[in-house]
N, C-alpha and C positions, 0 to 999 in steps of 0.2 A: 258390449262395449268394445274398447279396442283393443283390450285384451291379446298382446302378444305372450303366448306359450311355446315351449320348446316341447316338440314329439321327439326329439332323439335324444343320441346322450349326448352329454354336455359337449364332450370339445367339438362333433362332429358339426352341431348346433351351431356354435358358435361360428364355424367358419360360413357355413350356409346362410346365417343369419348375417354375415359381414356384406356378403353376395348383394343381398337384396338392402342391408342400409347405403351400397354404394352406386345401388341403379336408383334408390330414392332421392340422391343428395341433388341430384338434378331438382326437383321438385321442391329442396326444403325451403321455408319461407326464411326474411330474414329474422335477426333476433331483435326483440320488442321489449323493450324497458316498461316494467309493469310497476303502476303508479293506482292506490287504493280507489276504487271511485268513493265519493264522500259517504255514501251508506257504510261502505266496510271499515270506512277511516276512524268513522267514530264509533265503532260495535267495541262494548267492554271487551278486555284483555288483548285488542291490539294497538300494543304499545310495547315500546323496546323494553326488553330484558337484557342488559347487561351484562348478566349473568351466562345466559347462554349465547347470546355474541361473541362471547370470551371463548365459549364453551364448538364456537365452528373452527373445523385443520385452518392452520398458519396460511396455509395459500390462498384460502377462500379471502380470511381477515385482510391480508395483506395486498391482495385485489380488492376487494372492498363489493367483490360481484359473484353471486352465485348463479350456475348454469344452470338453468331448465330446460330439459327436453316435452315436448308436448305432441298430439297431434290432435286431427278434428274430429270430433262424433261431440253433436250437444246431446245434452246441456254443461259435459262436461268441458271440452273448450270447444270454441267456434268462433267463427270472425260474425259479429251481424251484421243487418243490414249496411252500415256505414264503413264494413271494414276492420273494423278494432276487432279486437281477440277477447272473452270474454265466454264466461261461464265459472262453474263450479270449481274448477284447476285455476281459470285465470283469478278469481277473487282469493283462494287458499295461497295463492302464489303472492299474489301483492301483499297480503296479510302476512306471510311469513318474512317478506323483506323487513317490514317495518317492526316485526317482534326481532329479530332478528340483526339489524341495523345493516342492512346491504343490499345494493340493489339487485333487484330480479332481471336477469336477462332470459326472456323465457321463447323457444323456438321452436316450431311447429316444422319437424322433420320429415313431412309431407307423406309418412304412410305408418303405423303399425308395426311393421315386421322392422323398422329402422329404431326402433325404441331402446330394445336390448343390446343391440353391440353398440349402441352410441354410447352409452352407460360404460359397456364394458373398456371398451375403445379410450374412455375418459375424456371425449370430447364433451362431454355433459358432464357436471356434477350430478345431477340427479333427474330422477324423471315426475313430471309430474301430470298425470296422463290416465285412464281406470283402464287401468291393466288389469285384468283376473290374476289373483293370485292361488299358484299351486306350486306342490312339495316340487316338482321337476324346474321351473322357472328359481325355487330358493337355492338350485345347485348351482346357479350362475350369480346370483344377486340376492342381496336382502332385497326385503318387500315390508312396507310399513303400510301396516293396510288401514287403510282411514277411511272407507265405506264401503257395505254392503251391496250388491246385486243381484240379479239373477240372470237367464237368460228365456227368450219370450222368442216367437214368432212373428214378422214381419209380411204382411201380404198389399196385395194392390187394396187399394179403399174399397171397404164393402165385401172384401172377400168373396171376388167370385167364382172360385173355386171349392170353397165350403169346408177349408182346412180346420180343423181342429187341435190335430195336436201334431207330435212330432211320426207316428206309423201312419199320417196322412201325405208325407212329402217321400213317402215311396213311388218311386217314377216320374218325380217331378222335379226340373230346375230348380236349383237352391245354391244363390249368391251366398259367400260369404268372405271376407276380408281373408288374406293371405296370412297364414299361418298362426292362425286364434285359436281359443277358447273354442268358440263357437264354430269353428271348421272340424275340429274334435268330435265334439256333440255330434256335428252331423254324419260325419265320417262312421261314426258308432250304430248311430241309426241306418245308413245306409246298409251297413253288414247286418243287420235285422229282418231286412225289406225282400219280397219274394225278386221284385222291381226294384233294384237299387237308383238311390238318387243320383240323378246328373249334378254333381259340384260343380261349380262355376268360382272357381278364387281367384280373387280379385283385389288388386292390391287396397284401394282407399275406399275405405267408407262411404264418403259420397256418390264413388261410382257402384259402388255395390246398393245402394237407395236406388238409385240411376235406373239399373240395372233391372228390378221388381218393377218400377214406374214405368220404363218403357213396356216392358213383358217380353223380354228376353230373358227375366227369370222368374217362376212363379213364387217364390219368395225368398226369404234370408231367415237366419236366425242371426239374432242378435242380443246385446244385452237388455235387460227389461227397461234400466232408470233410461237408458236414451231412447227405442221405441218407446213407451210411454210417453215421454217428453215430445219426440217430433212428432206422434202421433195429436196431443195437444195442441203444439202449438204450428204443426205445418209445418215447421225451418228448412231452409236451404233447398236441396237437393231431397227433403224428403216429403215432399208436397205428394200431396195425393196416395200414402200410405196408411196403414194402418196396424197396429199392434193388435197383438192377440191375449187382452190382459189377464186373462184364465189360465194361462200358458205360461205356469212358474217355475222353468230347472235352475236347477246347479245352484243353490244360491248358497255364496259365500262372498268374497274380499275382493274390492278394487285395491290395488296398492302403488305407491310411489317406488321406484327403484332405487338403488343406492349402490356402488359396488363393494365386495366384500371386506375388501381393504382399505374400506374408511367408515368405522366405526362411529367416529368422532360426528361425522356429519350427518350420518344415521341417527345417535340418539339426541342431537340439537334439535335434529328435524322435527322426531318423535317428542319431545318434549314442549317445542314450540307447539305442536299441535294440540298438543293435549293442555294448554293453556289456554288455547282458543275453543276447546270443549269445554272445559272447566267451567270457562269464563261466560260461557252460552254462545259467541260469536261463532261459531265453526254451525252449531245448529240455526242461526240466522243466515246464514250462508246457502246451507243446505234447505231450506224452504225455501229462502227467493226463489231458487231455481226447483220448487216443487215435489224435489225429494226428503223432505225430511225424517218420512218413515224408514229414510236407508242411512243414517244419522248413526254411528257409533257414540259408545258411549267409552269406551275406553282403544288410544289408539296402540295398538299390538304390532309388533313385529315377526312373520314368518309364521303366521298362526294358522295356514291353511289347514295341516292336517287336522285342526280343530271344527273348521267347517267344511266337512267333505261334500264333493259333489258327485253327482249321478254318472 
């Protein structure tokens, strides 16, 4: 997924991470008022709470709008065919305006590594995006982690190269998204390999698809729920790829961001959510879009060290 993780310590992180959200801002899309499509409108439990309306900081209320940071890898969001934004983030997002009572301004910051200091920065209230969550990422941010992942292998359709697992992309090209979860994983394997891998990091998702498809790289590691998905259903830029669905690391927590010093917006969020679990709506959510076997059943805050990964 698109999992932005920080490898260093925090402050140095953060200034490096500011680097690359301000050569992203060129690219970010604009911001998109998200409105339920009618399936999600009428799914039990979304409907305003009151109670937690009350329950969002003064400035949100008093705007009447909260900030979503997003970017693209389906099924989590993506623009489709027509353009609109849409998926698993954009349905949770519109769902949470309406329990919520404010609108969703929700904006695709055009790469991954711009997630975090946007957050931090406070030009976002909040992210909602499948970020991996881990213990190093909670020193910068809380993380309200509302579904499960893993990470899988990506190759050209048909796998012509006969890859297997991760000690088969020793000496081989391997795209992966600029400063992930999954440039980690590889980075780890490469220190394993007699042949170390050629990393190729590359800011967007889509050009890291791009990237495997042309065969300028022999593949990616990526998250499982979106290989999987584009593998299904072909989308965008990831035409003519394939997941390796035998191929199950790290699995733990996509989470939404929040910065440290708003709590308040944190456990609205976390509570709105778990209303729409409750309610069933959050698991109607998560099958449309085909993953409902990565479905929480309760949603947790900063629980990585609970699901360690490899």
């Amino acid at each position: 997924m698109k999992n932005v993780q920080t490898l260093m310590k925090a402050g140095l992180a953060c200034v490096v991470m500011s680097l690359s959200a301000a050569s992203a801002l060129a690219a970010e899309g604009a911001a998109v008022k998200m409105v339920p499509e009618t399936d999600i409108a009428k799914l039990p439990g979304v409907a305003l709470s009151q109670t937690l309306a009350d329950g969002l900081p003064v400035g949100i209320k008093k705007a009447g709008v909260l900030k979503v940071a997003t970017d693209l890898t389906p099924p989590i969001s993506f623009h489709s065919d027509e353009g609109k934004l849409v998926g698993i983030d954009a349905d949770l997002a519109a769902a949470l305006g309406v329990i919520l009572g404010v609108e969703i301004q929700m904006t695709d910051v055009g790469a991954g590594a711009a997630i975090v200091p946007s957050i931090l920065s406070k030009r976002f209230d909040i992210s909602i995006s499948g970020i991996n969550d881990d213990p190093e990422l909670q020193k910068q941010v809380d993380v309200i982690d509302y579904m499960f992942d893993a990470t899988t292998i990506m190759t050209i359709k048909d796998n012509p190269l006969g890859i297997k697992d991760m000690g088969d992309l020793c000496g081989k090209k391997v795209a992966v998204p600029v400063g992930t979860f999954q440039g980690k994983l590889v980075e780890a394997a490469s220190a394993k390999c007699a042949t170390p891998i050629d990393i190729m990091s590359i800011p967007k998702m889509p050009d890291v698809l791009q990237a495997v498809r042309t065969g300028r790289a022999d593949a990616t590691v990526n998250g499982y729920a979106t290989s999987v998905y584009t593998t299904a259903n072909q989308t965008g830029k990831g035409k003519g790829l394939q997941a390796l669905p035998d191929v199950r690391l790290a699995v733990g927590y996509l989470g939404m961001l929040t910065s440290k010093d708003n709590p308040e917006l944190r456990d609205t969020v976390v509570a709105a959510l778990q209303q729409m679990v409750d309610s069933g709506a959050y698991q109607s959510i998560m099958t449309k879009w085909g993953l409902g076997p990565l479905a929480v059943k309760t949603v947790k805050v900063n629980d990585a060290a609970n699901m360690p990964v490899e």
